[in-house]
Backbone atoms as SQL, in Angstrom:
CREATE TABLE atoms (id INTEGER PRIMARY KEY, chain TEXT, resi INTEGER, resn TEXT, atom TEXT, x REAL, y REAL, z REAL);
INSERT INTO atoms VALUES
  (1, 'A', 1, 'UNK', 'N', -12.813, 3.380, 21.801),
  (2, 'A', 1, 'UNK', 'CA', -13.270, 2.863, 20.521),
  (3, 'A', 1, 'UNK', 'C', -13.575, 4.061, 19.620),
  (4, 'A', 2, 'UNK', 'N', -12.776, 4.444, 18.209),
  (5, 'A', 2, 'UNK', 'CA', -13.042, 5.216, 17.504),
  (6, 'A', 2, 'UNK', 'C', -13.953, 5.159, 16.437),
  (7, 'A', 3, 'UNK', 'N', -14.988, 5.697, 16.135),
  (8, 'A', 3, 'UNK', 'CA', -15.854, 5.498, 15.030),
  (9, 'A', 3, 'UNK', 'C', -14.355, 6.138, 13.190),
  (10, 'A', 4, 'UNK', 'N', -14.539, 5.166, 12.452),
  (11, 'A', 4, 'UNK', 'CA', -13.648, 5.713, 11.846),
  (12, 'A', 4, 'UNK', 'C', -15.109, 6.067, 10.585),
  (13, 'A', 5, 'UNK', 'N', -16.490, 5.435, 10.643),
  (14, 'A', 5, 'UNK', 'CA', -17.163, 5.658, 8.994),
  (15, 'A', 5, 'UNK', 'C', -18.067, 5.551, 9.766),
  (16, 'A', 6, 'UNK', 'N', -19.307, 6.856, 9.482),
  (17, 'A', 6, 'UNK', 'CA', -21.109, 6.648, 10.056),
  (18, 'A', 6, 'UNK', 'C', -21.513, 7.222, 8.464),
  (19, 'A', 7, 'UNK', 'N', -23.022, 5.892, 8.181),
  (20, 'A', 7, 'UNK', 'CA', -23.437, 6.445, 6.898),
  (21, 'A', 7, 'UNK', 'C', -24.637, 5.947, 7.827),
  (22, 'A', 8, 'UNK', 'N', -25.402, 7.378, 7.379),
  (23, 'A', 8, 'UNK', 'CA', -26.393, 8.111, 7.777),
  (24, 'A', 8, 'UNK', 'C', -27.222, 7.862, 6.308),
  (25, 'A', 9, 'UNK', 'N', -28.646, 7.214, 6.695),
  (26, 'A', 9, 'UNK', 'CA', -29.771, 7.041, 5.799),
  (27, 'A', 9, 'UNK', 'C', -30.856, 6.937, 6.199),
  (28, 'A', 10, 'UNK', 'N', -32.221, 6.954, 5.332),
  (29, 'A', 10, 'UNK', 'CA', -33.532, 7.046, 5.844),
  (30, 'A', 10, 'UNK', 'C', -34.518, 6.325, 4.877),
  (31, 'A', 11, 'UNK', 'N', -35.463, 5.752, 5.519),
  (32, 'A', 11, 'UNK', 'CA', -35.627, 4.366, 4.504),
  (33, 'A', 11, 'UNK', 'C', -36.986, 5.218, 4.693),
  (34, 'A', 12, 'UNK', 'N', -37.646, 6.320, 4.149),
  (35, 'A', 12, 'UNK', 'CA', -39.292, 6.829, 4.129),
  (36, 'A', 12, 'UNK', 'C', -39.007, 7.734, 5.547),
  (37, 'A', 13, 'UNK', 'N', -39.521, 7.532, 6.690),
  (38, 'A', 13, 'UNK', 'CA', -39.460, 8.551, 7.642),
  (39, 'A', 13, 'UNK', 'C', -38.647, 7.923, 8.805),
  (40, 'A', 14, 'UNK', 'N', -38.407, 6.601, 8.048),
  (41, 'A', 14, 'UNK', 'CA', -37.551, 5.809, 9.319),
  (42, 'A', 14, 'UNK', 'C', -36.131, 5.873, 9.389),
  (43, 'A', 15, 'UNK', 'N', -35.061, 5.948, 10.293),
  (44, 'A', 15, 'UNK', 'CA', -33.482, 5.935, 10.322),
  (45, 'A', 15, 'UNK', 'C', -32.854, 4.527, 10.220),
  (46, 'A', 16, 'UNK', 'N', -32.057, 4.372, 9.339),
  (47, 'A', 16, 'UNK', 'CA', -30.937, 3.146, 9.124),
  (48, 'A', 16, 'UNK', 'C', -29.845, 3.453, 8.815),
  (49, 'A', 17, 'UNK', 'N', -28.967, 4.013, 10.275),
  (50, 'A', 17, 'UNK', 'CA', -27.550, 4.375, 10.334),
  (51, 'A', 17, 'UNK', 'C', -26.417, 3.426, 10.961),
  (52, 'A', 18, 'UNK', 'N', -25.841, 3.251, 9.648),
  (53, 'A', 18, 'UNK', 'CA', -24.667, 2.472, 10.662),
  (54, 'A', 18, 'UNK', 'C', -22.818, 2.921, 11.055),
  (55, 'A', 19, 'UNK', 'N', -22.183, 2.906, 11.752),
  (56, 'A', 19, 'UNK', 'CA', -21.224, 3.153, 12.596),
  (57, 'A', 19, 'UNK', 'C', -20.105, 1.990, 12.590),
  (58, 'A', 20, 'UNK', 'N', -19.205, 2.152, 11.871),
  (59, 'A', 20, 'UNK', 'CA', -17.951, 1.188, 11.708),
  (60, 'A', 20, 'UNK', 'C', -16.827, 1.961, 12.575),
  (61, 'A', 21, 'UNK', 'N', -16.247, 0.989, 13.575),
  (62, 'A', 21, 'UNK', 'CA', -15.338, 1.483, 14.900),
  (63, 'A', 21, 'UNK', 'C', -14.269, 0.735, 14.300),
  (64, 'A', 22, 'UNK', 'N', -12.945, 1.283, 14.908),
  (65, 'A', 22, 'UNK', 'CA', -11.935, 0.832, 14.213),
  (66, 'A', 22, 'UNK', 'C', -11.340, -0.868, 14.613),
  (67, 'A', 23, 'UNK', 'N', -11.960, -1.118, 15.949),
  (68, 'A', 23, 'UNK', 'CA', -12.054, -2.503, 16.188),
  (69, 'A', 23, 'UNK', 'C', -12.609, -3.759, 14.912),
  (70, 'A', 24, 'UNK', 'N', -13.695, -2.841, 14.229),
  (71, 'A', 24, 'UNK', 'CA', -14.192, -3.647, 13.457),
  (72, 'A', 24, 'UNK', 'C', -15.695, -4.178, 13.786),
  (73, 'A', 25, 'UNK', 'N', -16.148, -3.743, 14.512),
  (74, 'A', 25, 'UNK', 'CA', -17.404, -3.507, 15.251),
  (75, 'A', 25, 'UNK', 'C', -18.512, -2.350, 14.460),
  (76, 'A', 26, 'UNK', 'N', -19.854, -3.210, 14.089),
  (77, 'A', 26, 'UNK', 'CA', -20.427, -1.803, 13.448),
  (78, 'A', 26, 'UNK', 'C', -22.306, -1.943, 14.327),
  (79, 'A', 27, 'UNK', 'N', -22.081, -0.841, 14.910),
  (80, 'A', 27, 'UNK', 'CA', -23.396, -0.150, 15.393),
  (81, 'A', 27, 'UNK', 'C', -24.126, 0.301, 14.220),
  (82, 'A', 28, 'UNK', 'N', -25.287, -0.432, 14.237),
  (83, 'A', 28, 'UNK', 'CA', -26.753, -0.240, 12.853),
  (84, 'A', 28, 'UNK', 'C', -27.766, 0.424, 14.198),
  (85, 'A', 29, 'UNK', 'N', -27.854, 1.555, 14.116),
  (86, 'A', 29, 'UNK', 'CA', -29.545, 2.063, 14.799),
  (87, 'A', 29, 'UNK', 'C', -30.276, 2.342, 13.803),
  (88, 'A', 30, 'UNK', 'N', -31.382, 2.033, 14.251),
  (89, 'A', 30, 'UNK', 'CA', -33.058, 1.993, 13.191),
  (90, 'A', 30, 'UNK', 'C', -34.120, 2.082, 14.033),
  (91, 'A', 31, 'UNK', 'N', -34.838, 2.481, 12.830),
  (92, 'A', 31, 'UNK', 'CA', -36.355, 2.615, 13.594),
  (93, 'A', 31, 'UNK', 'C', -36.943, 1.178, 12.678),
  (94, 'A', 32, 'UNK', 'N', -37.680, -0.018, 13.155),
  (95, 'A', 32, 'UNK', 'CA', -38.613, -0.547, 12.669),
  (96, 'A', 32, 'UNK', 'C', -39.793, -0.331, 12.141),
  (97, 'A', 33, 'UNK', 'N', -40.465, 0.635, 12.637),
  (98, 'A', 33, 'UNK', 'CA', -41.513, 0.996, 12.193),
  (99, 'A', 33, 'UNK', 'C', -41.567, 2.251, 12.832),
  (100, 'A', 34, 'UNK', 'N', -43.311, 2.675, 12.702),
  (101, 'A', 34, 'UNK', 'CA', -43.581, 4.044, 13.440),
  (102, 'A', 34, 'UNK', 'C', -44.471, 3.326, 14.665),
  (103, 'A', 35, 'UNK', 'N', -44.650, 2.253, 15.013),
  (104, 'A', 35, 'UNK', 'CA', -45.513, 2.001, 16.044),
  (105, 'A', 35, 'UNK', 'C', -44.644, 2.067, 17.467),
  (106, 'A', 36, 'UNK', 'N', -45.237, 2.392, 18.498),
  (107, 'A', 36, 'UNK', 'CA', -44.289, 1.927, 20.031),
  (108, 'A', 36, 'UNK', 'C', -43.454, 0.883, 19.843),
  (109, 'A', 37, 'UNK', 'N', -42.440, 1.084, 20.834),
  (110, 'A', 37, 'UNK', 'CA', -41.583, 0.093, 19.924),
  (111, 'A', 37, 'UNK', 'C', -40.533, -0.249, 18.772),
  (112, 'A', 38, 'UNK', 'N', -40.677, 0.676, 18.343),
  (113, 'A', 38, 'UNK', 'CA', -40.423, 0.444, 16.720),
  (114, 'A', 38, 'UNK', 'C', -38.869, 1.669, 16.464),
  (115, 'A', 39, 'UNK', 'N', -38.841, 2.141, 17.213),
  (116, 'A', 39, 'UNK', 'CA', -38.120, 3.333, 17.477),
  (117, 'A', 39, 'UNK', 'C', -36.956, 3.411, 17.704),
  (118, 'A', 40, 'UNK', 'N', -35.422, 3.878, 17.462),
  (119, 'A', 40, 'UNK', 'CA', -34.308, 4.142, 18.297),
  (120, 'A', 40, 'UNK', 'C', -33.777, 2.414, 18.252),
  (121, 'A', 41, 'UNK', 'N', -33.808, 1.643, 17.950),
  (122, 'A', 41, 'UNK', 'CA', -33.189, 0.208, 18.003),
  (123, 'A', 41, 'UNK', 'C', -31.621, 0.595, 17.707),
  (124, 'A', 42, 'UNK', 'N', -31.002, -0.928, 18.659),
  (125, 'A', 42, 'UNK', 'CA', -29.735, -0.688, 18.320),
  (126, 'A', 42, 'UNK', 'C', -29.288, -2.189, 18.214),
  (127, 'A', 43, 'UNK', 'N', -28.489, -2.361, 17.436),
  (128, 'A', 43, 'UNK', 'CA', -27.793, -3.876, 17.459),
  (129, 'A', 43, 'UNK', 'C', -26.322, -3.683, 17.265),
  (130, 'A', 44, 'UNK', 'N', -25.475, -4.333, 17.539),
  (131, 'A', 44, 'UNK', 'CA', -23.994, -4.735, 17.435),
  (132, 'A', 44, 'UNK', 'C', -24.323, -5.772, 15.984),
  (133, 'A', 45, 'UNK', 'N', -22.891, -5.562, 15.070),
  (134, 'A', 45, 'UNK', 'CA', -22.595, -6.505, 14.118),
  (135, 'A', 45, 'UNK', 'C', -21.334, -6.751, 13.888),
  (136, 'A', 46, 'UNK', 'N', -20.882, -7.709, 13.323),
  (137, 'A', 46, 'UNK', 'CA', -19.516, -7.817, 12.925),
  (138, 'A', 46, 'UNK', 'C', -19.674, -7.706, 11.201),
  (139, 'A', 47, 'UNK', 'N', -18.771, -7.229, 10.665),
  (140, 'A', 47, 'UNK', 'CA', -18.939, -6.728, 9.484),
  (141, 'A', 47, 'UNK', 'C', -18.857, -8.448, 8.224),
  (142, 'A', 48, 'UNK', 'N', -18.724, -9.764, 8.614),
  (143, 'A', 48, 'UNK', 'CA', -19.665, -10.185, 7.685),
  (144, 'A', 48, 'UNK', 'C', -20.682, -10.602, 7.868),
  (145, 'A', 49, 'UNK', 'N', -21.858, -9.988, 8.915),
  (146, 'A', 49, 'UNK', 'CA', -23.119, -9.195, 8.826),
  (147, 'A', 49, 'UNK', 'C', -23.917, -8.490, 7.700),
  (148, 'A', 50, 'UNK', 'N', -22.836, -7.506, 7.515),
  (149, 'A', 50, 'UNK', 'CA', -23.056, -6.648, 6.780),
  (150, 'A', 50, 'UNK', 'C', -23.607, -7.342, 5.083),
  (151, 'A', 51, 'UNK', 'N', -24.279, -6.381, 4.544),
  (152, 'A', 51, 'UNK', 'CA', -25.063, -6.360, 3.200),
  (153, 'A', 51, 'UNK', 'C', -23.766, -5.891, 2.069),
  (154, 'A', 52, 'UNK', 'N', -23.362, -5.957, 0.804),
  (155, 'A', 52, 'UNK', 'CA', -22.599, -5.252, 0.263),
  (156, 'A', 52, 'UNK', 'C', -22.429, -3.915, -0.048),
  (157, 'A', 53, 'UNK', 'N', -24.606, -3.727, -0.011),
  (158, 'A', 53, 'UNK', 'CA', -24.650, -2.413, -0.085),
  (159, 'A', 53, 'UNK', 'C', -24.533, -1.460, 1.217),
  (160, 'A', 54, 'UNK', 'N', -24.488, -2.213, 2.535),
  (161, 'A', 54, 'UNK', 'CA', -23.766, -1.786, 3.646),
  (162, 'A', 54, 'UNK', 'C', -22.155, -1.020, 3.885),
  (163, 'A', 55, 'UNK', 'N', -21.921, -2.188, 3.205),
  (164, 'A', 55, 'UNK', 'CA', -20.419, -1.829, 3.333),
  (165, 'A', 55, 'UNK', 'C', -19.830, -1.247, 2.455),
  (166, 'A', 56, 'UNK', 'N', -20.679, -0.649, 1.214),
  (167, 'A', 56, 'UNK', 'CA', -20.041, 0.738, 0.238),
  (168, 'A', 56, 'UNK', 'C', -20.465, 1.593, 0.675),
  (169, 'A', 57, 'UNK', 'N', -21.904, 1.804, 1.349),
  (170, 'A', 57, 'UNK', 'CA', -22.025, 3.176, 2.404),
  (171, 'A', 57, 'UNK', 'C', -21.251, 3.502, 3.380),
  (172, 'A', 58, 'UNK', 'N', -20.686, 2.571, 4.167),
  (173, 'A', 58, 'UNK', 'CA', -19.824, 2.983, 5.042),
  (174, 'A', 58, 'UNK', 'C', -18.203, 3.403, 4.300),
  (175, 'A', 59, 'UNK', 'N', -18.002, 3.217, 3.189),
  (176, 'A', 59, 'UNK', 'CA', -16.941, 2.835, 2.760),
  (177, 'A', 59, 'UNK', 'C', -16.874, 4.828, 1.721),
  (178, 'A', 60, 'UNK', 'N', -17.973, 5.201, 1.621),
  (179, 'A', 60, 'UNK', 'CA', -18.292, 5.787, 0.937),
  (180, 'A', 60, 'UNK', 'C', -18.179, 7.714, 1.887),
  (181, 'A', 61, 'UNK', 'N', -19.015, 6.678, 3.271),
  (182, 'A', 61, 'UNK', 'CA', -18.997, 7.956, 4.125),
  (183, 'A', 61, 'UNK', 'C', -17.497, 8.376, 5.186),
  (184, 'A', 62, 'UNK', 'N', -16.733, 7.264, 5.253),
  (185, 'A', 62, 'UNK', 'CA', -14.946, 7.261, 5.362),
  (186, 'A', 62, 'UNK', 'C', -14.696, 8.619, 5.493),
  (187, 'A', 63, 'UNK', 'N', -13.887, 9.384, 6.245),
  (188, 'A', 63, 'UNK', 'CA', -12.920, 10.708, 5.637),
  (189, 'A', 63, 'UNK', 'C', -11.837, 9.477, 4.519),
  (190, 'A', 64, 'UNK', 'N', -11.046, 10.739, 3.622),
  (191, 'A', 64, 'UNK', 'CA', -9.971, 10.530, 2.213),
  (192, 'A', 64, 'UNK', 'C', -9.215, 9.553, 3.595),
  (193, 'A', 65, 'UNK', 'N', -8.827, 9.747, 5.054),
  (194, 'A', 65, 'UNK', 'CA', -7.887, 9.317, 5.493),
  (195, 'A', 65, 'UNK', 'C', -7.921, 7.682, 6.252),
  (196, 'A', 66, 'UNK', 'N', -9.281, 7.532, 5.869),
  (197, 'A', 66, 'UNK', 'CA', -9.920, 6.618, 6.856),
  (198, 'A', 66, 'UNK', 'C', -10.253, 5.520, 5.513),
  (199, 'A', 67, 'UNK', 'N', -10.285, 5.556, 4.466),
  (200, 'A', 67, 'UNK', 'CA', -10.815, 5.008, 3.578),
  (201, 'A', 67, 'UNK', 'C', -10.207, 3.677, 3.441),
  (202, 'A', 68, 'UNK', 'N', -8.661, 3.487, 3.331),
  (203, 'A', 68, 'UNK', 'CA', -7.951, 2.288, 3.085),
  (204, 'A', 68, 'UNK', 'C', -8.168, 1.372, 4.454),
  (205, 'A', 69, 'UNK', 'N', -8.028, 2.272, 5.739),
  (206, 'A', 69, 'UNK', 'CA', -8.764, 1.224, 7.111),
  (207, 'A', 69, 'UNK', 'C', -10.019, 0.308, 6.792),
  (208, 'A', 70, 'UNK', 'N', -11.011, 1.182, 6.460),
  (209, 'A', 70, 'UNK', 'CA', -11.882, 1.539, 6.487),
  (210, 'A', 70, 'UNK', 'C', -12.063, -0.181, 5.193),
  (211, 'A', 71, 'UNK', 'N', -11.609, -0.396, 3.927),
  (212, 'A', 71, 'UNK', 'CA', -11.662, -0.868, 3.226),
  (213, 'A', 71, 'UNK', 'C', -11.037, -2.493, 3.698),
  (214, 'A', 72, 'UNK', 'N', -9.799, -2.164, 4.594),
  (215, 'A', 72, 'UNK', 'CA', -9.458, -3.509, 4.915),
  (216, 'A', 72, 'UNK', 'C', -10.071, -4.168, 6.092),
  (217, 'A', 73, 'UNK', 'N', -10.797, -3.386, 6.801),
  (218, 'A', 73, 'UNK', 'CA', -11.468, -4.231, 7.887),
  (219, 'A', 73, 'UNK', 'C', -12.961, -4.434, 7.641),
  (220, 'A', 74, 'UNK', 'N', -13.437, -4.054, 6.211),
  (221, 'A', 74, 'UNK', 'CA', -14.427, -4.798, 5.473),
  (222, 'A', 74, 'UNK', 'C', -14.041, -5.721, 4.550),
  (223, 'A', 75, 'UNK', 'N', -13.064, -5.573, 4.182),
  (224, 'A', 75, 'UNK', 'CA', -12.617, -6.801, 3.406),
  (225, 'A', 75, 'UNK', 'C', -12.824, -6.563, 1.776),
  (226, 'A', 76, 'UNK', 'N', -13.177, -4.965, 1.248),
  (227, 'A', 76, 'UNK', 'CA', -13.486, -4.939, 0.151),
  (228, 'A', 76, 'UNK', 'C', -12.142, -4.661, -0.938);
């Protein structure tokens, strides 16, 4: 499984990165909070999951070569 787009962000001190594979599969890890717990989370999504503003970050963080994949297996 190839990651073809990771957009890397930080919502205050917390991580909300997500990972679009060329299957069409996108790995979101986050932190929920700062309490135990709250840390390193991971979920599976299928990309109409995804937020719009999800899927221009990923669309955004693409290599030039990955972009048109990248665009049709979000559907934008």
């Amino acid at each position: 499984m190839n990651e073809i787009a990771v957009s890397n962000k930080m919502k205050g001190e917390l991580d909300d990165d997500y990972t679009l594979y060329e299957n069409g599969e996108v790995l979101h890890e986050y932190d929920k909070s700062r309490y135990p717990g709250g840390y390193n989370l991971k979920k599976t999504l299928s990309t109409d999951e995804l937020s719009d503003d999800v899927k221009f970050r990923l669309l955004e963080a693409a290599s030039t070569e990955n972009k048109e994949l990248v665009r049709k297996i979000l559907g934008l």
